[in-house]
C-alpha positions, 0 to 999 in steps of 0.5 A: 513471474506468473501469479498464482492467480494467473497459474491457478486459472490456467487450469481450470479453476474457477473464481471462487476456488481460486480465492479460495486458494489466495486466501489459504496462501494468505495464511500458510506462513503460519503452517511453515513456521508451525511445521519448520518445513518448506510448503509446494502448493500443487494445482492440477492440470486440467487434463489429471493424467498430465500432472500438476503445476505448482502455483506457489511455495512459502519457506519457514521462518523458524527453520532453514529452508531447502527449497533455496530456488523458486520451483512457482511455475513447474510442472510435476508428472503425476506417478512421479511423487505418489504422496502427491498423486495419494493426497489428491486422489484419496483427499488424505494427508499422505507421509513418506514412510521413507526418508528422501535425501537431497544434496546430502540432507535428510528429508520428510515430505507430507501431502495436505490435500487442499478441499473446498466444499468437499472437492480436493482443488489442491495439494500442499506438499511439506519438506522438512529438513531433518539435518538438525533433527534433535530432542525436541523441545516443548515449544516446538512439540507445541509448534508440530501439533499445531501444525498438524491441527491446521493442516486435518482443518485444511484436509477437512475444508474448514481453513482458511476460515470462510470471510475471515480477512485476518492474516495480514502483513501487520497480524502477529506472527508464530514468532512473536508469540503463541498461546495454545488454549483447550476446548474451554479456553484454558491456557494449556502452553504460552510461549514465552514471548507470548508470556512476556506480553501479557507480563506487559499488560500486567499479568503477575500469575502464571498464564498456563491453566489460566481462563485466556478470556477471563484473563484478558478482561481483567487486565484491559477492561477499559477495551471494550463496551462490554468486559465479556466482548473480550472474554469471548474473543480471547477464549478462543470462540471464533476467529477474530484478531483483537487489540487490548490495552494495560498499562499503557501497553496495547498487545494484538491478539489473533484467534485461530478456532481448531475444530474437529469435524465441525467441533471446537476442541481448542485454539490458537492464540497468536500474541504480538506487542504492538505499543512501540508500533502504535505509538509511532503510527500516532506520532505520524498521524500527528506529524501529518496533522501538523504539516497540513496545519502549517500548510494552512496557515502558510496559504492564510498568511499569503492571501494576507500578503495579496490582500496588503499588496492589493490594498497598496495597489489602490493607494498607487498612482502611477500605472506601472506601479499599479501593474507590478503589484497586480503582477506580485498579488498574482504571484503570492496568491499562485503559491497559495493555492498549492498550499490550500491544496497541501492543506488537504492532503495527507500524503505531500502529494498535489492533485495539480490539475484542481490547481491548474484549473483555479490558476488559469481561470484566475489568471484569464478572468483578471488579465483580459481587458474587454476582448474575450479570452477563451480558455481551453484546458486539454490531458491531466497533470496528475499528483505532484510533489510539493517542491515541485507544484509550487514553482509549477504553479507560478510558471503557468500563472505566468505564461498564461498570463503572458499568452493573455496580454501579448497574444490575444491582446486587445482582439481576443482570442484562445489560450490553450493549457495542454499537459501530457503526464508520462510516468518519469515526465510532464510536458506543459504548453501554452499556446494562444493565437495572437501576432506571434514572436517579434523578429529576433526574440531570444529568450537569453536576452527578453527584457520580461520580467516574468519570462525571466522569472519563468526561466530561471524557475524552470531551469534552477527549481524544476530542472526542466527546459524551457521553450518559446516558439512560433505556432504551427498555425501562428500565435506563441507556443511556450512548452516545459518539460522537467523530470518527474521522480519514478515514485510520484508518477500517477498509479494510473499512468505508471 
């Protein structure tokens, strides 16, 4: 489906109108649930006479909707909604005198002419649903004069304010409380959700009649440097979006200024009780810390083991000995790399290419006995999870190594690293330019202790395949290829 980006630039609208535009759909949740109707937002085609294209549509959460299929994207000839064609070309909010009826259901449409630096860019059409009209209720007479209050700022070009970016998915919404304030910052309704959050925060008298600013401040007066900081955004001064604390309870507050021809004659104060959710965002924080530090303490303890392993090594005599534990220090300390890197990251993920990069210099620096061995890296492994970078790390570890000692030998010569990353796959090959593959090899039947430590890695912990073959140009060339999960693929090469 096309954006409103996208449907917004095809009609000749330029970047500052379309912003204008995304940051009014950023908010105007807000003005369907306020309203309890459905909102069409219309966008001229550059030719008036062939109408509009609607770019977007949002449905109310405090009422049932009417427009049930998706209409982003459809074309309305102008002359056939004259509210539509009134709003646009008199910059007016236009109602139906008349009800309309669809599919049996009584409706009310509304134009909002939508104006940027005195020029209608858009229109906003309301279609309330009128089926389950009744007397209404206080709250939602609060609800339809806010309504009303945002949609004259809209006619007017005031809202969505200028480089506010409050309105976010985590802002408090219509629901989850309201307090409507007059011009001096007095509390003239508080919903009750609203008024439960403040009972919260410690609130023993009635909220309606109360100073919000003053109010606020007395009961988290530890929020701010300065008591009056609170005081001023909660009376409603200017739109912001504050949190307070009291009682060891920590409520969000969003303020919406309603102005009048420039003029502040009350505010919309949007009240949503966020200690639950803070307090699971710390309990995560703190769950992330406590993995990285395990993490740390894991690499630690493994340099400590490589260290004892080293340290018997020198203690050994016998060639072979001296080998294998070189062979195990290589090993423990492959693993502990990826845990040095998993002790930086706060999201699981491993940057393997820093690791690869340590690993096959490592590896190249200690195996090599006298002849040069050059080393050529080529393509990007990408982020990978931990279960699957570490058995990773000792995979190459190994077939480097291998390519190393039985390809170059004593001759020297270039192993080559190369690893092609698709979004659901991650192909490695190591490739050097030694004698190649005695006659016969299979790798079912390899005497080679690491190649089948490789092996079993490959197909048991990174359920991929494994595949030693001849060069193109001689020498060995071992490629692996596993699976990568969808949700670990790189942003950049999804």
């Amino acid at each position: 489906m096309p954006t409103l980006s996208d449907l917004a630039r095809d009609q000749g609208l330029d970047p500052a109108d379309v912003a204008h535009l995304q940051a009014l759909t950023a908010d105007w949740q807000l003005l369907a649930d306020l309203s309890f109707a459905d909102l069409v937002l219309w966008v001229p085609c550059p030719d008036d006479a062939d109408g509009y294209v609607a770019v977007a549509q949002m449905r109310p959460t405090t009422g049932p909707s009417l427009l049930h299929d998706d209409v982003v994207g459809q074309c309305l000839a102008r002359g056939k909604r004259p509210l539509v064609d009134h709003a646009f070309d008199e910059a007016k909010i236009a109602r139906g005198r008349e009800l309309e009826w669809r599919d049996d259901v009584p409706v009310r449409e509304e134009t909002i002419p939508v104006v940027r630096e005195g020029r209608v860019l858009a229109v906003i059409s309301r279609h309330t649903n009128l089926a389950t009209a009744r007397t209404p209720s206080r709250l939602e007479v609060t609800y339809l004069r806010c309504a009303n209050d945002l949609a004259l700022m809209i006619a007017d070009g005031v809202f969505p304010y200028p480089g506010s970016s409050d309105g976010g998915a985590a802002s408090p919404r219509v629901g989850d409380g309201l307090l409507r304030l007059d011009a001096a910052g007095l509390v003239t309704y508080a919903s009750p959700n609203a008024l439960s959050a403040y009972r919260h925060l410690g609130l023993a008298a009635d909220l309606v009649g109360a100073h919000l600013g003053r109010t606020t401040a007395v009961l988290a007066p530890s929020q701010m440097p300065v008591d009056e900081a609170v005081e001023w955004v909660a009376g409603g001064s200017a739109p912001r979006q504050t949190e307070v604390e009291g009682h060891g309870v920590i409520v969000l507050l969003r303020v919406l200024p309603l102005l009048v021809e420039g003029a502040r004659v009350g505010a919309l104060v949007l009240v949503r009780d966020v200690t639950e959710l803070r307090r699971r965002e710390q309990e995560l924080l703190s769950k992330e810390a406590t993995i990285r530090e395990i993490h740390h303490r894991v690499k630690n303890n493994l340099q400590a083991v490589a260290a004892l392993l080293r340290l018997q090594a020198r203690r050994v005599s016998a060639p072979e000995a001296q080998a294998a534990l070189a062979e195990a220090v290589q090993r423990v300390g492959s693993i502990a790399v990826v845990h040095e890197t998993l002790s930086r990251s706060t999201d699981g993920l491993v940057g393997f290419d820093e690791v690869a990069e340590r690993l096959t210099s490592g590896v190249v620096e200690v195996a090599q006995t006298g002849a040069t061995v050059r080393l050529r890296r080529t393509g990007t492994f990408g982020t990978l999870p931990a279960e699957t970078a570490t058995p990773l790390a000792m995979v190459l570890t190994e077939l480097v190594q291998n390519a190393v000692e039985h390809g170059s030998g004593a001759r020297g010569g270039t192993v080559e690293v190369r690893a092609e990353r698709h979004e659901r796959s991650l192909t490695v090959s190591i490739s050097d330019d030694g004698p190649g593959l005695p006659e016969g090899f299979s790798l079912e039947g390899s005497a080679n202790l690491g190649l089948r430590i490789v092996a079993g890695m490959v197909r048991t912990e990174l359920r991929g395949d494994l595949v030693l073959a001849a060069g193109p140009e001689g020498g060995t060339v071992a490629t692996v290829t596993l699976w990568v999960p969808a949700g670990d693929a790189d942003p950049a090469l999804a």
